[in-house]
Structures are given as C-alpha cells and as structure tokens.
ZAZA-602336 format. One record per residue (C-alpha): residue number from 1; residue in one letter; x negated, y negated, z negated. Coordinates in nm, 3 decimals, always signed. Example, Ala and Ser with C-alpha at 12.3 -4.5 7.8 and 13.67 -1.06 7.14 Angstrom:
- 1_A_-1.230_+0.450_-0.780
- 2_S_-1.367_+0.106_-0.714
end
This chain:
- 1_X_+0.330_-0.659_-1.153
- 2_X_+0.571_-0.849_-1.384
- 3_X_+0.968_-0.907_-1.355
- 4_X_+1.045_-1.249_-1.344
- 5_X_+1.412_-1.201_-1.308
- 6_X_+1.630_-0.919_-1.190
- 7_X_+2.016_-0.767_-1.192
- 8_X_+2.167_-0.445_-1.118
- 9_X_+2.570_-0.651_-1.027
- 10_X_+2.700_-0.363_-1.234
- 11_X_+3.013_-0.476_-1.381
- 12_X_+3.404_-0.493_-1.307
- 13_X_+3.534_-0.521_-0.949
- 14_X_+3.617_-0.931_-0.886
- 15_X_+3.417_-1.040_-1.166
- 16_X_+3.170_-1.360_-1.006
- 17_X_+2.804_-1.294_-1.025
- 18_X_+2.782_-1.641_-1.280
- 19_X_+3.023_-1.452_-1.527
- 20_X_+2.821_-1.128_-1.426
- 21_X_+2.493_-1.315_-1.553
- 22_X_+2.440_-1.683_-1.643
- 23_X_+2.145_-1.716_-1.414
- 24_X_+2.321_-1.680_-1.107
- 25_X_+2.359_-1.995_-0.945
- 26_X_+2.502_-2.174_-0.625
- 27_X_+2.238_-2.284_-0.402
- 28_X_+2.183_-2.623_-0.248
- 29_X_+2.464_-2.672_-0.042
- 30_X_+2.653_-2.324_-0.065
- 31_X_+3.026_-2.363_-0.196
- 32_X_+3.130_-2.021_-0.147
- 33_X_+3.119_-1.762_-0.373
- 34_X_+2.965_-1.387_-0.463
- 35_X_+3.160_-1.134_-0.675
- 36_X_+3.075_-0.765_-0.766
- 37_X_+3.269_-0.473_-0.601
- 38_X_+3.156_-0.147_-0.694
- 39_X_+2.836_-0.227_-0.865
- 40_X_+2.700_-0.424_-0.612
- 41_X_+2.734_-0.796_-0.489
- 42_X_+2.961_-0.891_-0.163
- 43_X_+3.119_-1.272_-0.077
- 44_X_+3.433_-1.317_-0.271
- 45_X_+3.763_-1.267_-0.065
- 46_X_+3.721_-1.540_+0.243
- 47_X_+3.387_-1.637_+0.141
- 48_X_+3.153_-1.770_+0.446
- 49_X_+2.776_-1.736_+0.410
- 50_X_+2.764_-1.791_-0.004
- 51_X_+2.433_-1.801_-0.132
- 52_X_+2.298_-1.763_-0.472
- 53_X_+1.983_-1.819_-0.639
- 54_X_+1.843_-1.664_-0.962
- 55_X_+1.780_-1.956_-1.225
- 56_X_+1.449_-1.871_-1.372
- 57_X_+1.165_-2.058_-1.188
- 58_X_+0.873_-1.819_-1.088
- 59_X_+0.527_-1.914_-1.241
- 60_X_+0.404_-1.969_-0.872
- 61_X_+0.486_-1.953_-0.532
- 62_X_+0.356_-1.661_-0.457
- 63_X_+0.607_-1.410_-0.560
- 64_X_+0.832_-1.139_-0.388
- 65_X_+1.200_-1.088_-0.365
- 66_X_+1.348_-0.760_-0.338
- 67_X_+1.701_-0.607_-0.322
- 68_X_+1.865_-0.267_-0.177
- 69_X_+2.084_-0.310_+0.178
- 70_X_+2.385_-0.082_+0.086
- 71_X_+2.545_-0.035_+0.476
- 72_X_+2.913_-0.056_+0.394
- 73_X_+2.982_-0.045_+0.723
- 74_X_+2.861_-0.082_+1.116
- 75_X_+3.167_-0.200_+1.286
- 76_X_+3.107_-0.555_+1.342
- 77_X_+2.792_-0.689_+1.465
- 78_X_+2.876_-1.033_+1.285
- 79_X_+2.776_-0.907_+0.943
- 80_X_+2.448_-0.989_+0.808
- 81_X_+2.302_-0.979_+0.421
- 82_X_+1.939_-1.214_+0.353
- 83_X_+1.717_-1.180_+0.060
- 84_X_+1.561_-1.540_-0.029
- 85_X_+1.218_-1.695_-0.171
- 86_X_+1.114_-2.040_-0.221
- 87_X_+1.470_-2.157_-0.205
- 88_X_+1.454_-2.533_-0.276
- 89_X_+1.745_-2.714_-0.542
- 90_X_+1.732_-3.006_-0.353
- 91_X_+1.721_-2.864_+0.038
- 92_X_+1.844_-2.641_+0.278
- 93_X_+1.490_-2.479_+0.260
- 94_X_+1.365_-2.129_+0.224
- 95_X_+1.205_-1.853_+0.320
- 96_X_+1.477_-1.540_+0.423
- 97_X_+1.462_-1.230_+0.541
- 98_X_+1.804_-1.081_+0.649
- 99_X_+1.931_-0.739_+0.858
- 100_X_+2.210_-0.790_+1.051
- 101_X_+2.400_-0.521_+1.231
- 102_X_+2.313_-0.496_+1.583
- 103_X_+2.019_-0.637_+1.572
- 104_X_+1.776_-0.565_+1.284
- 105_X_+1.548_-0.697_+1.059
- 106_X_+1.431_-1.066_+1.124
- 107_X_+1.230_-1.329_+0.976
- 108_X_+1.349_-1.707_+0.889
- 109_X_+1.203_-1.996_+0.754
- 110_X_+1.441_-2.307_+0.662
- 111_X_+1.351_-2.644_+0.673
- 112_X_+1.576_-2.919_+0.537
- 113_X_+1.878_-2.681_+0.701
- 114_X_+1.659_-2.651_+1.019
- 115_X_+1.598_-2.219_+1.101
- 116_X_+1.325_-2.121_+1.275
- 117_X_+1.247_-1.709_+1.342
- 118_X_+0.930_-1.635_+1.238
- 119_X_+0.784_-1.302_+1.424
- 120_X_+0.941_-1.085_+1.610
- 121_X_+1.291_-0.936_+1.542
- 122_X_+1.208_-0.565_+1.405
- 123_X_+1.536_-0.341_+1.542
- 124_X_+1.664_-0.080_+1.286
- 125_X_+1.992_+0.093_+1.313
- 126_X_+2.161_+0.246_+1.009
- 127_X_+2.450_+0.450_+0.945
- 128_X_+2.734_+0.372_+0.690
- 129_X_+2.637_+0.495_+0.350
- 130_X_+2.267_+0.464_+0.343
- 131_X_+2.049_+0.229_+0.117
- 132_X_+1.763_+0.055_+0.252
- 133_X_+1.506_-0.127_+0.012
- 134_X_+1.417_-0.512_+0.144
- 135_X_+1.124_-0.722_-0.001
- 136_X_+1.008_-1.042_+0.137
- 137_X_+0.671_-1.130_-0.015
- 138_X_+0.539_-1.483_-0.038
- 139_X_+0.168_-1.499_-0.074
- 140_X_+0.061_-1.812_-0.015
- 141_X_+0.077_-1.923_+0.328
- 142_X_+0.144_-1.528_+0.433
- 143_X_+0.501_-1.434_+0.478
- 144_X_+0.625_-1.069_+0.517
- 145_X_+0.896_-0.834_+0.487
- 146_X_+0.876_-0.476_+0.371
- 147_X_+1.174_-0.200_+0.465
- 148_X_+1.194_+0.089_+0.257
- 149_X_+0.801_+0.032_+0.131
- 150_X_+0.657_-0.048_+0.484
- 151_X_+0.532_-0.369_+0.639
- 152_X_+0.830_-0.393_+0.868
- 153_X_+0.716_-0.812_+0.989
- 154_X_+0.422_-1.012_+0.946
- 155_X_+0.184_-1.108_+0.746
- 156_X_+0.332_-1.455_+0.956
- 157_X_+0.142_-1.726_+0.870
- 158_X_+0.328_-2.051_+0.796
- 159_X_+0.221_-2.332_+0.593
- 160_X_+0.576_-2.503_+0.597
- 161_X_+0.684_-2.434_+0.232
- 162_X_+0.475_-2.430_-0.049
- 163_X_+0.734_-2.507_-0.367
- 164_X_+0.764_-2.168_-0.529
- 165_X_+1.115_-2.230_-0.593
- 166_X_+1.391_-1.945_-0.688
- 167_X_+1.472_-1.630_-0.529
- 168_X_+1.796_-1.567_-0.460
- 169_X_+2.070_-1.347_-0.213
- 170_X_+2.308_-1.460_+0.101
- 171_X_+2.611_-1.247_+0.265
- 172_X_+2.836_-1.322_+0.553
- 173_X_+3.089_-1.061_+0.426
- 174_X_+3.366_-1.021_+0.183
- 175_X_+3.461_-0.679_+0.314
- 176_X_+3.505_-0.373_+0.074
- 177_X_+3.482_-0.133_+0.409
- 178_X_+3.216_-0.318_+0.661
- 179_X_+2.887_-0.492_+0.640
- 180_X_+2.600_-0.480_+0.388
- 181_X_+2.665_-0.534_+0.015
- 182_X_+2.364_-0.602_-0.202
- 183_X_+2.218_-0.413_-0.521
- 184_X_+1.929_-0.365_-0.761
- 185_X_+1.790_-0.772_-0.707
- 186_X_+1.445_-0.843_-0.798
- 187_X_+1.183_-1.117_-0.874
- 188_X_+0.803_-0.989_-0.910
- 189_X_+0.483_-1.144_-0.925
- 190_X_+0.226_-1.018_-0.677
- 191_X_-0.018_-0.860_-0.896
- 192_X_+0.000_-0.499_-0.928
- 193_X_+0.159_-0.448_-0.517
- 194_X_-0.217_-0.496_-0.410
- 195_X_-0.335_-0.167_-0.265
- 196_X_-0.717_-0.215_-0.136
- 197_X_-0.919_-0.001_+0.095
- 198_X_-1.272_-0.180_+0.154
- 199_X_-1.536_-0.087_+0.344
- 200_X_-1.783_-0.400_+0.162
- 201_X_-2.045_-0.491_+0.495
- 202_X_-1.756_-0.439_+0.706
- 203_X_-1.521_-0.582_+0.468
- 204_X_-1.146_-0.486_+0.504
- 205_X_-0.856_-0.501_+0.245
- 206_X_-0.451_-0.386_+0.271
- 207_X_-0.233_-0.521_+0.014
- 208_X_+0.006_-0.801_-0.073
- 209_X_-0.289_-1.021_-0.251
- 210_X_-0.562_-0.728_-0.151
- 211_X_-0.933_-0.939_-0.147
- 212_X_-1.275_-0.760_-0.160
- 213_X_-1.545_-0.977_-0.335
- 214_X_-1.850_-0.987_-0.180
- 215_X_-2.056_-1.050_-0.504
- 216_X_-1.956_-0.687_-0.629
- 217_X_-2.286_-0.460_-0.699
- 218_X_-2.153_-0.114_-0.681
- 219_X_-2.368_+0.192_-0.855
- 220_X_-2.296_+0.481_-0.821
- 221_X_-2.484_+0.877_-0.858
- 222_X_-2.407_+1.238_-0.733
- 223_X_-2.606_+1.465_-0.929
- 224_X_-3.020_+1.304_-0.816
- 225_X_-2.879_+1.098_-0.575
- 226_X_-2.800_+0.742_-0.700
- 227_X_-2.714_+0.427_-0.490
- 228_X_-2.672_+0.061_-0.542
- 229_X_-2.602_-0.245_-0.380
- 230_X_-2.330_-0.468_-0.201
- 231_X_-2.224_-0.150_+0.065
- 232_X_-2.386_+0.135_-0.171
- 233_X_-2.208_+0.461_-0.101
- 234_X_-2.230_+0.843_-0.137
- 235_X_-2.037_+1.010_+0.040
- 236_X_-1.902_+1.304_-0.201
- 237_X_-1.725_+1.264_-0.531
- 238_X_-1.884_+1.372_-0.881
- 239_X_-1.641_+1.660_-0.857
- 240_X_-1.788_+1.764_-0.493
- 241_X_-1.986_+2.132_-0.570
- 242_X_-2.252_+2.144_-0.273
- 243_X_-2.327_+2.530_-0.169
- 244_X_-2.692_+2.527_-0.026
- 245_X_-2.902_+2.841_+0.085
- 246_X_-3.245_+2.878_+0.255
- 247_X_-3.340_+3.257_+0.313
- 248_X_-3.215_+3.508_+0.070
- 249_X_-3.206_+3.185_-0.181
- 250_X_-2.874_+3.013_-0.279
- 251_X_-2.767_+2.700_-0.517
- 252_X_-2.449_+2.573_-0.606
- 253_X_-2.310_+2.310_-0.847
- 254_X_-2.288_+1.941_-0.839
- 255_X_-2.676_+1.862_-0.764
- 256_X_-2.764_+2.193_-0.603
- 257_X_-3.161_+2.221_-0.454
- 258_X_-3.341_+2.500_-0.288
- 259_X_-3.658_+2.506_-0.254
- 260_X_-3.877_+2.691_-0.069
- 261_X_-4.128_+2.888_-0.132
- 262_X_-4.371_+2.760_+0.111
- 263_X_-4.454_+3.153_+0.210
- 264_X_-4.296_+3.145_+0.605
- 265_X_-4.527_+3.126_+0.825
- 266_X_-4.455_+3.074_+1.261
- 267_X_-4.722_+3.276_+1.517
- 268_X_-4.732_+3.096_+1.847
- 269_X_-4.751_+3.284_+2.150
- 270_X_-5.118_+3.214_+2.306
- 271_X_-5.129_+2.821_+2.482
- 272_X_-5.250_+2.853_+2.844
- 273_X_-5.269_+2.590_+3.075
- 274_X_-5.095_+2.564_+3.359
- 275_X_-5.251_+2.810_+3.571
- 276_X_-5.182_+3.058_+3.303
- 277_X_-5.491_+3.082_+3.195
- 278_X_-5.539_+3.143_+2.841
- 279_X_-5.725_+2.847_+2.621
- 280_X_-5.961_+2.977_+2.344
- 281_X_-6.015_+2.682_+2.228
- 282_X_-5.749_+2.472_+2.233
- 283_X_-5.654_+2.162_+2.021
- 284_X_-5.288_+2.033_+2.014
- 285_X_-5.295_+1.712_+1.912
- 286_X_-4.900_+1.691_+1.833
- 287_X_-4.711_+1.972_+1.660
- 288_X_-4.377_+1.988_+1.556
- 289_X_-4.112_+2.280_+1.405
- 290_X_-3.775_+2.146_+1.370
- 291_X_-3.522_+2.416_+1.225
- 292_X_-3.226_+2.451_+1.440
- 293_X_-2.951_+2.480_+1.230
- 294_X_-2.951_+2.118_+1.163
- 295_X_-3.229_+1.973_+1.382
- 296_X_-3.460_+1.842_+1.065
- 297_X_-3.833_+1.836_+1.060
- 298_X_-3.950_+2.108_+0.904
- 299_X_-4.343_+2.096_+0.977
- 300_X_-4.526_+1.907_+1.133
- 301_X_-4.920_+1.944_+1.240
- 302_X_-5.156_+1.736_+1.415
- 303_X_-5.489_+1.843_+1.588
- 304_X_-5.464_+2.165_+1.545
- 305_X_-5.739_+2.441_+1.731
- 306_X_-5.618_+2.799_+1.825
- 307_X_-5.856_+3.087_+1.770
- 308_X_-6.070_+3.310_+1.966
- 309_X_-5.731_+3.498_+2.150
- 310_X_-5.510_+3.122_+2.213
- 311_X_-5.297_+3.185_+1.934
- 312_X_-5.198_+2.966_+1.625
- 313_X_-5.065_+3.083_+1.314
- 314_X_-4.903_+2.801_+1.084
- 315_X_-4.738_+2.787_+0.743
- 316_X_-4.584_+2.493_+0.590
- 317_X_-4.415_+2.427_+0.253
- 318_X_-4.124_+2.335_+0.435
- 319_X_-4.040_+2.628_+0.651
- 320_X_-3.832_+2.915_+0.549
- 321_X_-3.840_+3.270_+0.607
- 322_X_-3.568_+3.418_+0.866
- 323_X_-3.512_+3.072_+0.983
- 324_X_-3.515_+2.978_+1.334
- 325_X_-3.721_+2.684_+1.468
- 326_X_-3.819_+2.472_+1.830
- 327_X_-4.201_+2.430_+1.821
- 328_X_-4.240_+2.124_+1.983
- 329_X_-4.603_+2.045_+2.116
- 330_X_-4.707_+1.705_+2.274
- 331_X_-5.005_+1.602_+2.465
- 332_X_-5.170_+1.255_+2.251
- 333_X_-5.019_+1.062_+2.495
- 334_X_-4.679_+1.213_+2.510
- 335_X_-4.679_+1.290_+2.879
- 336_X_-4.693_+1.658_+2.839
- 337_X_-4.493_+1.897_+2.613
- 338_X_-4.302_+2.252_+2.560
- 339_X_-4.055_+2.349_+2.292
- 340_X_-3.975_+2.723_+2.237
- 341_X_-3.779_+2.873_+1.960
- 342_X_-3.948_+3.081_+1.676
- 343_X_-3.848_+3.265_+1.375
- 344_X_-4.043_+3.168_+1.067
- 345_X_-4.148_+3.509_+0.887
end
C-alpha cells in the first residue's frame, strides 16, 4: 500500500482546513466551510453540509478513503459525517460512505447531484467518546465500506463512476458537544489491503484486489513427499514432526518411516463350510487383512490352499506384530465372505 495523501487536522482551534494544509479544497458546489477543533475537523460555526476534497489526484480509480468517526455526541439524530472517493471537480458526483446517528452506516453513490443508496443500511450505535475507523474502497466497479477493519457493506457492484477523482470528507455539524467530528484522513492505493485465501480447483480469494491466477504451478515437499501442479497440496507444514510407531518400533521427525520387519505372521482358525464341516483342502480364492486401527490393506493373498487340519498360516511384509487385523475372505465371485479379527504375532 502507498499514501497518496493524508492529514491528521492537528492544529489551532478555528483555524480552516485550507490554512491547515494547502490541499484541502472546496468541492464542486460546496460553499461552506471545515475548521479544526481539537485536532480534528468539524463545519465551521453555521456551516451546512461543507465538503472538502484532498487536491492530489490518485494514480487510478481504484483507491480507498479512510478517516476515524470521533462520536462527539448522540443527541440529535440529524448529524451525519461521509468519507468520499471519486469525487468529480466538475459534478455533484461521488462515491460516499457516511454514519449518521440513528441510523448507521450507509452506502451512496452521486450522480450529477442525484443520491442513490447502494446496499443495505448497516445499523451501528455508538456512545459519545468512542472512535470508529471508516474506509470506503473503490476497486473498480466494486464498492465497499469497512468499520473498524471489517466489511461492514458490499462489495456493491456499480459501474456508474469510473473517474478516479479525489477523496475527500463531508459534515452536517459545527457542534463542539454533538455529532461526529473527523480525524486521521487517508488516501491509499489498493495494493498491500489484499488478503488471499485460495483453494486453486475450487478457486476462492478475500481481499480488496484479492485474485488467484490459475496459471500458478505450485511445488511443494514434506520430507519424501513432494507435490506439484495447479491444486498441489500437502497437508502439513515443513515444521510439522510426524510421530509414527508399528509394534515396539517408533519414528519421529519431519519425514518419519517405520518399517516393518515383515516377521508377523496371522493363523486362521480352520475354514469349514457351512455345515461345519472342516475343509482339508480348501482354496480361498480372495484374501484380505486390513489393520484396524486405520482400516489400510495390510496383506493381501489370492488362491490360497489350507493344510491337512483347515488351517492357514500367512505372513506378509506388511503386517506387524501385536497389531490387530479383519481377515476378509471372498468367494471368486464375491457372493460369499467372512471377516474376523486377528492379532498378527
């Protein structure tokens, strides 16, 4: 983000914000004028609706305008404070953004002196003393308004101004003891508000100017995993340590294996049929162990013949002593299976 223009109003009680600092101007059509009163800017004794912009043109129109909403005051409902963007020299035409008391934060576009509300009207009420942050962001034809660092209206879009113009300030009050006085006035380009969370596939981005290119080849590695590719991800950071343990056998650290032995072994009960008679002789054509703890194929077998007594011993690389698993066995065609749990020894 750069500044493109921005005051404080600190400076003598009475003194007008043009003395205060040469680029405060009227704007089109405003005769009334702003002064300072205790470091902050207020309409000048029996000012109506003056309106000021900052003189130093913005190099686009996409820009934001913030200032702080100091509550003097919440007696009247009448009293109302606007920051401004894309305030033509020529029109009554801009983009504002204004709380008034009683009713809240709301949205306005100007068109040659014509106001239309854009959005909703946001309600907010706020006690006499506290400071409330305002920014109305222009970026390009998406208009919003930010209270206190939250998207408070919008993104509206509205194509109906497109001038970058000046940004600039508007009060409907010149009293020291009611209303909302203005402080701390800025003038920002876009570039560093942009706060993106993406998800590329599923693309999604939050920010003032947030965009997520779809072009972007991302690479990344954890240790001997590695991905890459448009919607590459892996799921733990570089400082993630991953705790694994199979057996008596444990690994930590970034890239952490265990591997096993490839010493359990899993003794079936005898296979009968079912009459309960025991087969001698029996081939299982589908054989499965998957461990329990996080239902992953351990083993698997196929045709596999059961000696003289019906039972089957088995031992795979991948199964680990004191670990529980559900042999699953399956007829060729699928139609007829059992599961029971074992403990590989």
């Amino acid at each position: 983000m750069s500044n493109i223009g921005s005051t404080n109003f600190n400076g003598t009680n009475g003194i007008g914000l043009r003395t205060l600092d040469s680029n405060w101007v009227q704007a089109f059509g405003s005769t009334y004028s702003m002064e300072v009163y205790n470091n902050r800017a207020r309409g000048s004794n029996g000012s109506n609706n003056p309106t000021y912009i900052y003189n130093i043109a913005p190099p686009s129109a996409d820009y934001s305008v913030s200032a702080d909403f100091y509550i003097v005051g919440t007696t009247s409902t009448a009293f109302t404070a606007w920051i401004l963007a894309r305030q033509s020299t020529t029109a009554d035409t801009r983009y504002a953004a204004r709380w008034r008391n009683g009713t809240g934060w709301q949205l306005y576009k100007y068109v040659a002196g014509t106001a239309t509300q854009l959005g909703s009207t946001v309600a907010a009420t706020y006690t006499a003393g506290s400071t409330h942050t305002a920014k109305l962001v222009c970026d390009g034809t998406a208009i919003s308004v930010y209270v206190d660092n939250v998207l408070t209206i919008g993104p509206i879009t509205d194509s109906s101004i497109t001038a970058a113009g000046y940004g600039g300030i508007r009060v409907t009050t010149d009293s020291t003891t009611d209303g909302v006085h203005l402080d701390n006035f800025s003038i920002d380009t876009l570039s560093a508000d942009v706060t993106i969370n993406t998800s590329l596939g599923s693309a999604s981005a939050v920010g003032l100017a947030a965009s997520v290119a779809a072009a972007i080849v991302i690479a990344c590695s954890l240790g001997g995993a590695s991905a890459s590719g448009n919607q590459a991800s892996i799921s733990t950071g570089s400082n993630v340590t991953i705790n694994c343990a199979a057996g008596t056998a444990t690994a930590s650290g970034h890239s952490a294996t265990v591997t096993s032995s490839g010493s359990a072994t899993i003794t079936t009960d005898v296979f009968k049929n079912n009459t309960g008679t025991i087969l001698t002789a029996l081939t299982v054509p589908k054989l499965a162990a998957l461990k329990l703890s996080d239902m992953t194929l351990a083993a698997s077998w196929t045709s596999q013949t059961t000696d003289g007594s019906g039972v089957l011993s088995l031992t795979s690389g991948g199964l680990v002593a004191a670990t529980d698993y559900l042999l699953v066995t399956s007829s060729a065609d699928g139609l007829t299976m059992g599961t029971k749990k074992y403990t590989a020894a």
